[in-house]
N, C-alpha and C positions, 0 to 999 in steps of 0.2 A: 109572735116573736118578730122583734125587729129584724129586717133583711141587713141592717148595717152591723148587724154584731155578728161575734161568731159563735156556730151553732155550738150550741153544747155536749149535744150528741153526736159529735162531727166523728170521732174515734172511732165509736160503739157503731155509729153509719159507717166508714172504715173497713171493717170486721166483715161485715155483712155485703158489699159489693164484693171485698177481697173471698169471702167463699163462694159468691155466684163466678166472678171470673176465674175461680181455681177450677170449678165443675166444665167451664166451655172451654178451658183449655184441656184438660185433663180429657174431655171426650174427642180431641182431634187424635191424642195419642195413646188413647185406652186401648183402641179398637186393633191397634197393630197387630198384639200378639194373639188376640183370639181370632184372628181369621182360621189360621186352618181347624182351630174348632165349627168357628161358625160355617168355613165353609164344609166341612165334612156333615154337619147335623142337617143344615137345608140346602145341600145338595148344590152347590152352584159350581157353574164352572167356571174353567180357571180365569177364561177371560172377561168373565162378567166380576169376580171377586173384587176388584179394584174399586167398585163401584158403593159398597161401603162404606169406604172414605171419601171417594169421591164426592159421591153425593150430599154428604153433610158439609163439603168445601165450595160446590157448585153454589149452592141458596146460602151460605154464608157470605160468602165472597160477593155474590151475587145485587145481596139485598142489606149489605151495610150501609152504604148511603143514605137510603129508604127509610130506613130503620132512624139513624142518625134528625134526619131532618124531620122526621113523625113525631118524635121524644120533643125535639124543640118548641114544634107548632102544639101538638094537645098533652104533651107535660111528661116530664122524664122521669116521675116515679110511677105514672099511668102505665108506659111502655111496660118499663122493667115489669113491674107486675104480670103485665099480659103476656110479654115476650116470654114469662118464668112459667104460666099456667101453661103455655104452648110447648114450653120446653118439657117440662113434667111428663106431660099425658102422648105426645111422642116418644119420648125415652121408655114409657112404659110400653107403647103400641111394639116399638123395637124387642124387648125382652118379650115380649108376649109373641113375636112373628113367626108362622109357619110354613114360611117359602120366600125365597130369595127376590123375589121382587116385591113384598112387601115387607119384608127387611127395609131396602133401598131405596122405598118409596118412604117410609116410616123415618128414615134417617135425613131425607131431604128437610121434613118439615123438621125435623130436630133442628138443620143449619137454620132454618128459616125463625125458630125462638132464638137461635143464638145471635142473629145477628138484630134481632130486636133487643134483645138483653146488652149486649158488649156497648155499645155507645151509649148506651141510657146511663148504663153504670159507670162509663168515664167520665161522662158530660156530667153525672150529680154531684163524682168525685170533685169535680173541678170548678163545681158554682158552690159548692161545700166547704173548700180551705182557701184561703185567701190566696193569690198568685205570690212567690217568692219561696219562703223557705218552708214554709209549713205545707206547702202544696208541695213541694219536692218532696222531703219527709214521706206526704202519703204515695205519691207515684213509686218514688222507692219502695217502698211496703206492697205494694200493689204492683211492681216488677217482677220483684222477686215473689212473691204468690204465683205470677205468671210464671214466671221460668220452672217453679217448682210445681207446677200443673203439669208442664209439656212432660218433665221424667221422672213424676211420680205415677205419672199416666199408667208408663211403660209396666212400673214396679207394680201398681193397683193392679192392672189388666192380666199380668201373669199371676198373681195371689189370686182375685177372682174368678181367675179360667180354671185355674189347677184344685182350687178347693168348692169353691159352689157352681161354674156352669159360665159357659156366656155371657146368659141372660143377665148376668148380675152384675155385668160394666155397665147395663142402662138401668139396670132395678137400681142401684144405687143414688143416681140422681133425683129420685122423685121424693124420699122424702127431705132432701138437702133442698131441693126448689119451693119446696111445700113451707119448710122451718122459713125459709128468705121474702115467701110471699106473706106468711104471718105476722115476721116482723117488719116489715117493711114500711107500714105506715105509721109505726108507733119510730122509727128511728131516724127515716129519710124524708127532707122537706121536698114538697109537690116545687118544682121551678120549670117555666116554658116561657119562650118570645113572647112577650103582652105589651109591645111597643109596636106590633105591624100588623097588618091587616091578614087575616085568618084564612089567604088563598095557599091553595096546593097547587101545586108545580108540577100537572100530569103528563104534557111532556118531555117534562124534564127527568120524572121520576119514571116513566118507562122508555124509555129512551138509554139511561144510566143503567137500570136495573136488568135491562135485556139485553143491552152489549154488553155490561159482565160477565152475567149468566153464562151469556155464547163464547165468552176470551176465554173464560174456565174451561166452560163446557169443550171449547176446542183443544186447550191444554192437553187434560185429561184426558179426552181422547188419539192424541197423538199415540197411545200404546198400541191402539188397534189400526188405528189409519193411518200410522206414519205421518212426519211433517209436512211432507209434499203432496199428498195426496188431494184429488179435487175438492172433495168431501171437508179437509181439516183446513185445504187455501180458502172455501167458500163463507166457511163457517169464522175466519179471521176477519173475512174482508169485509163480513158482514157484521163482525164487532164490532172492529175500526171504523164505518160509517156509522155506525150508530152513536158509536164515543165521541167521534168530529161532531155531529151533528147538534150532540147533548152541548158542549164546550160553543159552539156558534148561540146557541138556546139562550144558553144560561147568561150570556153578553147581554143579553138583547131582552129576556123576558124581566118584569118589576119584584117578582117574588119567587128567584131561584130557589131549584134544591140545592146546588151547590154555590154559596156566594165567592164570585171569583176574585172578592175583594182580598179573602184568605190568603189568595196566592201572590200579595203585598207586602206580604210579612215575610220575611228572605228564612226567619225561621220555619213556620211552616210551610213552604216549598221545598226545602232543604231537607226537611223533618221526614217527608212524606217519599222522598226519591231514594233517603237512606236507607228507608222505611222497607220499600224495596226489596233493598240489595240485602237486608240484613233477612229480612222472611228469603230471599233465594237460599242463600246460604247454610241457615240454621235448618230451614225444614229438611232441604237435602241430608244435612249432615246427622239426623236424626233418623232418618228415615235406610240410610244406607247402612249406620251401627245397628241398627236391631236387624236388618238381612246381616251383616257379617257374622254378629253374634249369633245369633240361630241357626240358621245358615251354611256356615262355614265352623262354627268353632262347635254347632252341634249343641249348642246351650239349652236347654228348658225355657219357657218364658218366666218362671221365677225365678232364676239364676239370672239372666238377662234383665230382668226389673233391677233385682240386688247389683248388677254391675251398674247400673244409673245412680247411683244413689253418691258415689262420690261428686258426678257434674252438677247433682241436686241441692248438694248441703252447699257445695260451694258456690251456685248462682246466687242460694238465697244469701249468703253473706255479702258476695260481691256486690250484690245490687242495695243493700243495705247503706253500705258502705259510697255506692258510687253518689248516692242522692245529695250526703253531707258534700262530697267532692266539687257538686255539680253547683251547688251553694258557694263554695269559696273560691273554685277554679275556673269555671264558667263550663259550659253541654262540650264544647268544641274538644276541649284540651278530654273531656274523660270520654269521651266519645272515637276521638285519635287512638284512645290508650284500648276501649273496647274489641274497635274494629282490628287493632294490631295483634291484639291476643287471641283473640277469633280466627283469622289469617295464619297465627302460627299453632294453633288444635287443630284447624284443620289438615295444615298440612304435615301435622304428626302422624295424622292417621292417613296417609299416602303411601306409610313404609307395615300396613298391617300384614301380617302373610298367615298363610294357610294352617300355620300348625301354632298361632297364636298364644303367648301368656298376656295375661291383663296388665300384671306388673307395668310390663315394656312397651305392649303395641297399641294398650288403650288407656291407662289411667295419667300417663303425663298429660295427652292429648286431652281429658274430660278435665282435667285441671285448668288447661289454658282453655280451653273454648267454654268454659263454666262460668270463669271470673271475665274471658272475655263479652258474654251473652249476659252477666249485669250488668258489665261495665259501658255496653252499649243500647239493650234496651231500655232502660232507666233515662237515659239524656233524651234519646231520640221519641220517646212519651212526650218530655216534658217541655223537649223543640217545638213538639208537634203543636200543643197546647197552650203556649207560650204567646203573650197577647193579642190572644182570641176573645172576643168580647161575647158576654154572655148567650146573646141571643144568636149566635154561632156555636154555641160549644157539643151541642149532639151531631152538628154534621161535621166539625172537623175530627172526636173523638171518630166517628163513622169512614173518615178518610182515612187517619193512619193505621186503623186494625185494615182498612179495604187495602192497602197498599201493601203490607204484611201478608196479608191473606190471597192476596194474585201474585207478588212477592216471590212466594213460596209455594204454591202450583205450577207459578213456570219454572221455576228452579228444579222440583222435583221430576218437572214432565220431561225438561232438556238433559239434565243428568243421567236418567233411567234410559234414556234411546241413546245417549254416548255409552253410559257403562257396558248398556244390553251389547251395542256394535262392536267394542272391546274386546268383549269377554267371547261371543262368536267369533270373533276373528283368533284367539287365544286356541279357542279348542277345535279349530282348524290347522292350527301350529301344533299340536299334539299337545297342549296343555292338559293336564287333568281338570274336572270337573271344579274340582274345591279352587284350585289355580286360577282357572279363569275366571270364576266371579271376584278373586281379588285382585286379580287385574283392573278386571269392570271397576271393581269398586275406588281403588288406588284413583284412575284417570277422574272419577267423579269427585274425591276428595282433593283432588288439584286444583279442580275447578272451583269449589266451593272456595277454598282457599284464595284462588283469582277473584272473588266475586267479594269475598270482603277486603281483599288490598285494592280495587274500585273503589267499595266505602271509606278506603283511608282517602286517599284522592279524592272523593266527594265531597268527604268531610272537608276537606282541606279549600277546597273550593266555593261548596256551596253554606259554608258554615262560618264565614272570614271575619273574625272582630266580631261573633254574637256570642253572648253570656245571657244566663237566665235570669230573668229579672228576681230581683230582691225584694221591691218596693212593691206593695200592696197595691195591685191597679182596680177601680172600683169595677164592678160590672154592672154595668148601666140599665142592660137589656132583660138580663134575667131577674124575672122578678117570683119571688119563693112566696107559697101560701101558705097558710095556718095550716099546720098537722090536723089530719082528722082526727 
């Protein structure tokens, strides 16, 4: 099949990335509501609990880049494959685990498939539909899968706790990984760099992929070590040299992991900063409704799923919707309107209080941060992506989920040590119990809210006079081979 036409099975390829990236979203926020299952059955304590999630955001975060620039060099339906058998047979070692550190050992190599899978399958998306409207179309499509991954997580993970067990938010993936890697070569064409020379970038690739590691790694740990602690400064300062180091590397060596030509395109540096602020934001504000609702309001986690379900039906439209927008209005102007409505959901949920009805203190708020999280992740995809040339498209795919994904660690790690110091200081004022975590929680959803009116101001700055191109730009570098 000619590389100059378009594929046929571009759709039905479509389909099939859109449910591997439903599953790696859907397992960052599956796991929520079965912790105090999981932690009750193997027994972990409370401060190792965290670790769960953690750990599959550590080697995700970690090894996106890695991952990104691998797919490029030896072929981005190669990865996807591999990354999905890796994903598989961790997801199952997970349901299968009989103690709490190989739970969390099991869950790292899970991040470590995902973040093989996640750029394979944006880079194929994007050497797959031509750049302009038809590649928007599919990001839209593949936005909203996303958003609808993160809160049907919630809604999945309480139906599967309360009716079959734990085990069965990771049994579930394996045979969805198994159907993806079946089809996968009968749907999706093999494309990788075949215009440069076949070297890898070793220290560039650990250099990047180990000061992540360690900026997560220190994030997430701020719950046990505090910010200031030697331990959490050491473990910073020894990210930060490692990140300079990569960025002086990547100047200087002939065949970067990260080409810094990327960051020429005022889109994706703009794409990638927004990219950011809008993972600080959302993960927090995701992450603090399912503590309120359980929590505070005493919920089930199937009652808590079912309360998602109004932000879910409405992401997927919004973002439906924002793709055609971003066609005729250009990323800037529906990306304004995103981050606005995001800024004001979250700052609905600032007035939640202790004796809560849905009606009132959470479903207007799921309304605006629902249409506002299409309205924003759909542009800032397609910023990201947005004249990247072929034989770049696995590592900037790899950039903006990496930017999302530390994003939304430091967000969750700095809002949880402000709510925590709140909410102590509350129930030192004689607040009751229920009272002070939604105090805690109020100050964190201010902040959230400060952190996407940033992205309007970003936006506004780093986004000036750019609209998504229209016009089919050829991709030079990528060159696609004959389906086996």
């Amino acid at each position: 099949m000619s590389a100059d036409l378009p594929d046929p099975r571009r759709w039905l390829a479509l389909i099939l990335l859109c449910a591997t990236q439903f599953i790696i979203v859907l397992d960052i926020a599956i796991v929520n509501v079965a912790l105090p299952s999981i932690a009750l059955d193997l027994d972990f304590a409370p401060q190792d609990l965290q670790w769960v999630s953690s750990a599959y955001a550590l080697t995700f975060g970690g090894f996106l880049l890695l991952g990104g620039r691998t797919a490029d060099l030896l072929g981005r339906r190669r990865l996807f494959i591999a990354g999905l058998a890796l994903f598989a047979a961790a997801s199952l070692a997970c349901g299968l685990a009989t103690s709490d550190a190989q739970l969390i050992g099991f869950r790292a190599i899970q991040g470590l498939g995902a973040a093989l899978i996640a750029p394979a399958a944006l880079s194929i998306l994007t050497t797959t539909f031509t750049e302009g409207a038809e590649r928007n179309k599919a990001l839209g499509i593949w936005g909203a899968v996303s958003g609808l991954g993160g809160a049907a997580g919630v809604l999945f993970g309480g139906i599967l706790t309360d009716v079959a067990g734990w085990e069965w938010i990771f049994f579930i993936n394996v045979p969805i990984a198994l159907g993806a890697i079946a089809l996968a070569p009968r749907l999706l064409r093999e494309s990788r760099v075949a215009a440069e020379v076949r070297s890898f970038d070793v220290p560039g690739a650990v250099s990047a992929t180990t000061g992540l590691v360690l900026l997560v790694y220190g994030i997430v740990s701020t719950y046990d070590n505090g910010w200031t602690s030697a331990r959490t400064l050491g473990t910073f300062g020894a990210a930060i040299a490692l990140l300079v180091f990569f960025v002086i590397w990547e100047g200087r060596t002939a065949a970067p992991l990260l080409p810094l030509r990327l960051f020429r395109l005022p889109t994706v540096t703009g794409a990638n900063v927004l990219g950011l602020l809008l993972g600080a934001s959302i993960f927090s504000m995701f992450y603090f409704l399912s503590l309120y609702m359980q929590g505070v309001l005493g919920w089930s986690p199937l009652r808590t799923g079912v309360g998602y379900l109004a932000i879910a039906g409405t992401i997927v439209v919004s973002a439906a919707v924002s793709q055609a927008l971003v066609t005729r209005v250009g990323v800037r102007n529906v990306l304004l309107t995103g981050f606005t409505l995001l800024a004001l959901g979250t700052a609905w949920f600032t007035q939640v209080s202790a004796d809560g009805a849905y009606a009132v203190d959470l479903l207007p708020g799921f309304i605006l941060a629902g249409v506002g999280l299409g309205f924003a992740f759909v542009p800032v995809t397609i910023a990201a992506l947005a004249g990247v040339e072929g034989r770049d498209a696995g590592v900037a795919s790899g950039l903006i989920n990496t930017t999302q994904q530390i994003g939304g660690a430091l967000g969750v790690a700095a809002l949880v040590t402000l709510a925590t110091s709140r909410s102590e200081d509350a129930v030192v004022d004689g607040a009751s119990p229920a009272q002070a975590a939604v105090d805690g929680f109020s100050l964190a959803f201010g902040v959230a809210s400060a952190l996407a009116v940033v992205g309007i101001v970003a936006t506004l700055v780093l986004l000036r006079g750019v609209r998504a191109p229209q016009e089919a730009v050829p991709e030079h570098a990528a060159v696609p081979e004959p389906v086996a």
